[in-house]
C-alpha positions in Angstrom: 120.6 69.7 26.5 117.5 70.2 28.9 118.3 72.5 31.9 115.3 72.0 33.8 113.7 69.2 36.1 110.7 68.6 38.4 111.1 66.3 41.4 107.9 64.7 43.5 109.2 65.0 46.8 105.8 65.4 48.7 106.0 61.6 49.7 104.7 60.5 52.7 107.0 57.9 53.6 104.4 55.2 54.8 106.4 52.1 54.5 109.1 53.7 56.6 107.1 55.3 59.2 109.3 53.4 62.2 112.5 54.5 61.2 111.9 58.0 59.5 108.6 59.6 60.8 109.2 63.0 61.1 110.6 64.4 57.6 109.3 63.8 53.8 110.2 60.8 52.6 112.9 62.9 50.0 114.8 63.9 53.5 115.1 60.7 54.9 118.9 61.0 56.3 121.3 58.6 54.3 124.8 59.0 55.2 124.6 62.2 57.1 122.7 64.1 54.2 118.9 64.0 53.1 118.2 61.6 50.5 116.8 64.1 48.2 120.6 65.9 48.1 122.6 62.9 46.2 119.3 64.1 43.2 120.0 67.1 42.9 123.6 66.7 42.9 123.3 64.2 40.4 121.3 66.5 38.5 123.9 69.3 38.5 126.9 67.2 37.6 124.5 67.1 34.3 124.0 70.7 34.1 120.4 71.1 35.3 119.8 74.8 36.0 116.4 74.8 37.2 114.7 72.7 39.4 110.9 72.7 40.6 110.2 70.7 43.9 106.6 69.1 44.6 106.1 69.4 48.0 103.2 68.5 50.4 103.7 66.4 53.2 105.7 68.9 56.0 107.1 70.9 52.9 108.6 73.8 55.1 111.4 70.9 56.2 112.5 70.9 52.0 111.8 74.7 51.7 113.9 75.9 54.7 116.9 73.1 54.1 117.5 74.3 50.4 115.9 77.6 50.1 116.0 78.8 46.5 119.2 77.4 45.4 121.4 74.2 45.9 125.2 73.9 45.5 126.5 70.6 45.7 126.9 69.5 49.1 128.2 65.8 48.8 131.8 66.4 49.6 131.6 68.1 52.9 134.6 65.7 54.4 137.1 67.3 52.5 135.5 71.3 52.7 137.8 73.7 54.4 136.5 76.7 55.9 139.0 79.1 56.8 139.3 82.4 58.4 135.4 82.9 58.0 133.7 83.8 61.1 130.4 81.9 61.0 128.9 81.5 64.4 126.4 84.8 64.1 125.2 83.1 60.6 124.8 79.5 62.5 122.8 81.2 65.4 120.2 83.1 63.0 119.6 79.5 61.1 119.2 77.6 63.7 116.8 79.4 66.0 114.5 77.5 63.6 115.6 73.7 65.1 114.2 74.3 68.3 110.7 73.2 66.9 110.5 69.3 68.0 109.5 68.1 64.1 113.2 69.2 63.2 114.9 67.3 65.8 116.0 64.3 63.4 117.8 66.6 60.9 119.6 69.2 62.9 122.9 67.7 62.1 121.7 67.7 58.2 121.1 71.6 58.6 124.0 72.3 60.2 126.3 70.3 57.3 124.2 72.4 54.6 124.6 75.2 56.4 128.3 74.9 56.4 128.6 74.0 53.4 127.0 76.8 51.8 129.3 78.8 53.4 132.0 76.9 51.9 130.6 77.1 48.2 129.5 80.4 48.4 133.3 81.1 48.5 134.5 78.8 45.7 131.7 78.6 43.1 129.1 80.3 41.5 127.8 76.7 40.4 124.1 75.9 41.7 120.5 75.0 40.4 117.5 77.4 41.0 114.9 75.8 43.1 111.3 76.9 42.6 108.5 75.3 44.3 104.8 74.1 43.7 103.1 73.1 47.1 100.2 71.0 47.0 97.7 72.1 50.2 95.7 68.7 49.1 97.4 65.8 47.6 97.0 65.8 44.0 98.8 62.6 43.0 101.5 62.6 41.2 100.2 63.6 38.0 98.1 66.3 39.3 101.5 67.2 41.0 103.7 67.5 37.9 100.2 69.4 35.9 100.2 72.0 38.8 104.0 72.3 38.3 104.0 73.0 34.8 103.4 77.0 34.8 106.8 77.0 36.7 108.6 75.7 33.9 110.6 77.9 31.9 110.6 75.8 28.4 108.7 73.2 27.2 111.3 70.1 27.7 112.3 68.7 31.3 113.1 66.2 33.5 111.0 64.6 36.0 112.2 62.6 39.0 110.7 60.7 41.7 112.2 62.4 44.9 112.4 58.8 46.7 114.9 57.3 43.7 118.1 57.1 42.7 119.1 56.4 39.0 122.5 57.4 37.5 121.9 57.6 34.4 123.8 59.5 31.8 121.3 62.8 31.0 123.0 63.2 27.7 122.6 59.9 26.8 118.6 60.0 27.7 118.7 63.3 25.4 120.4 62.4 22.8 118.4 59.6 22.1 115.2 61.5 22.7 116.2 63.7 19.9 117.1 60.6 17.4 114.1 58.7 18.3 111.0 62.2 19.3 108.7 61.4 21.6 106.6 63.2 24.1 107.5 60.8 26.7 110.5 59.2 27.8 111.1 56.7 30.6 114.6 55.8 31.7 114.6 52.0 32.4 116.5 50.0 34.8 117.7 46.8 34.0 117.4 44.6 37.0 118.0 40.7 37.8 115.3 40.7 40.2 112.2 42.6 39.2 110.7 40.7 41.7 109.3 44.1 43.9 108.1 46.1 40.8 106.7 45.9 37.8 108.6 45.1 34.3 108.2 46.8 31.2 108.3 45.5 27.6 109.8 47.5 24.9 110.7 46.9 21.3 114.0 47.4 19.4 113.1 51.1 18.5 112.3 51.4 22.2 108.6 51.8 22.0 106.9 50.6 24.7 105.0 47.5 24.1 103.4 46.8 27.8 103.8 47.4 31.0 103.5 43.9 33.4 102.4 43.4 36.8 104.9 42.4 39.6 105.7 38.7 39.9 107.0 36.9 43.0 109.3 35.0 40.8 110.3 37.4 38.4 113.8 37.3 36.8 116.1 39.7 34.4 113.8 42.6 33.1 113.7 46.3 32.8 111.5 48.3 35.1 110.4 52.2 35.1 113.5 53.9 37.0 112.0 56.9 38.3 113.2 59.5 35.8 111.5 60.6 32.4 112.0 63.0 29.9 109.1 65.1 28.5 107.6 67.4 26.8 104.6 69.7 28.5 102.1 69.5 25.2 101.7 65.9 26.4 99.3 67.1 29.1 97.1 68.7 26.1 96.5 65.7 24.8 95.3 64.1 27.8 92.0 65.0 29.5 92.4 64.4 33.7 90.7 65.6 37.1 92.8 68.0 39.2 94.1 65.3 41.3 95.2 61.7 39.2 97.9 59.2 39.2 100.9 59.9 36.2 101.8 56.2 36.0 98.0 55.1 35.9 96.7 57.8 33.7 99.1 58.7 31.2 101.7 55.8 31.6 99.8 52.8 31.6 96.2 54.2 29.5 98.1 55.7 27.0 101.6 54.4 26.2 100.1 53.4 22.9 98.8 56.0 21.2 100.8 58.7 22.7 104.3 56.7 21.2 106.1 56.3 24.7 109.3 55.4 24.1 111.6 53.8 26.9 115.6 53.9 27.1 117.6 51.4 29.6 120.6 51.7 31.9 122.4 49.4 33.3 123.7 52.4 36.3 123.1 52.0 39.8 119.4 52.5 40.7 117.8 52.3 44.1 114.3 53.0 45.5 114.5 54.0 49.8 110.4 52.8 49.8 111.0 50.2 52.2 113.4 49.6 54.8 115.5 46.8 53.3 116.5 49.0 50.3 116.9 52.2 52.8 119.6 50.5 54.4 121.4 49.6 51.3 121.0 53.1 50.4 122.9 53.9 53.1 125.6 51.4 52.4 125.9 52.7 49.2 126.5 56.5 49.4 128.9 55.9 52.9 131.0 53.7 50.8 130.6 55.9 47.9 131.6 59.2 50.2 134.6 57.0 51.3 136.1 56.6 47.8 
């Protein structure tokens, strides 16, 4: 099984500029934790080790909320704390909130901060963050190219920080080693593909096109977020510094490069608008409730 993933979280956030303006879009708040937590601990529950964060947009707000390692942080309801004296520890952390671009998240700090605490006591569990900062936008290829001397194998994961897709990793890696290919895409099946684009694939799931968005599209499968690959892909490819991954390598070169695409039926939701935001919040408060 692969151990390692890179996430883009450097997103701007655009389309939800009146409700979250002052974090990266990854750290949107849904249900009292950053968005970008529920991925990673979906990625642990896997058994991801090692975890490479594209930042750019205000990246110190990602690099000072999850340092250099993450424990899973979803259950904080139910953490007890006892007889650990904590206050000094809470002071030192969060001299840094008085800075007016933090003011949205200071709750979110102050669960993570507690929780640490908490798992720091009762498990030894967590991934290693690393991260590659881009000081100029570099699109999200050029983002996952400058990330690759991080890397520690050859194999990984790649995530879009602003998705959630449950999909079963082994599954995804099992297949990949039945059916080799450089490139995987994890594919959600959808009864609306109405707001993306659809992709075709055959019935040894290489992909056959990728289609444009239709107002009245119906049942289809479309690109979840979340691919598997291998780095001697970007070998093969010649691309400026700064280029687009689903442009340049997805939709130029699904063809001869054999890109093969596996679907899922899991939950999947994209926070790029507001409408789908909100039902993200839904979700994991329900979810946290359970």
């Amino acid at each position: 099984m692969i151990k390692e993933a890179i996430i883009l979280a450097g997103g701007f956030g655009t389309r939800l500029a009146h409700i979250v303006n002052d974090v990266p879009k990854p750290m949107a708040p849904v249900a009292g934790l950053p968005f970008l937590t529920y991925i990673l601990s979906n990625l642990q529950r896997a058994g991801i080790k090692h975890v490479i964060l594209c930042t750019g947009y205000k990246s110190n707000i990602i690099s000072d909320y999850y340092g250099n390692s993450f424990s899973n942080a979803e259950d904080t309801s139910s953490a007890k704390i006892e007889n650990t004296n904590f206050t000094k520890l809470e002071e030192i952390r969060f001299s840094k909130l008085e800075d007016k671009e933090y003011t949205k998240v200071n709750c979110l700090f102050k669960a993570k901060d507690l929780t640490k605490i908490n798992y720091s006591l009762e498990t030894k569990r967590h991934i290693d963050i690393d991260y590659s900062i881009e000081d100029k936008p570099l699109g999200t290829g050029g983002a996952v190219k400058a990330a690759l001397n991080k890397l520690q194998g050859d194999e990984f994961f790649l995530l879009n920080g602003d998705t959630f897709f449950d999909i079963n990793y082994n599954k995804f890696f099992n297949e990949y080693i039945k059916k080799p290919s450089l490139l995987y895409i994890a594919l959600s099946e959808q009864n609306n593909t109405s707001r993306y684009g659809t992709v075709i694939i055959d019935d040894n799931d290489n992909v056959l096109e990728f289609c444009e968005k239709a107002k009245d599209s119906g049942y289809g499968l479309i690109n979840g977020g979340i691919y598997l690959i291998n780095k001697k892909i970007f070998s093969k490819i010649n691309t400026s510094k700064s280029f687009s991954f689903e442009n340049e390598i997805l939709e130029k070169h699904y063809k001869d490069l054999n890109i093969k695409g596996l679907k899922f039926s899991s939950y999947f939701i994209d926070i790029g608008i507001p409408k789908d935001y909100f039902k993200a919040q839904k979700h994991f408060s329900q979810r946290k409730q359970k």
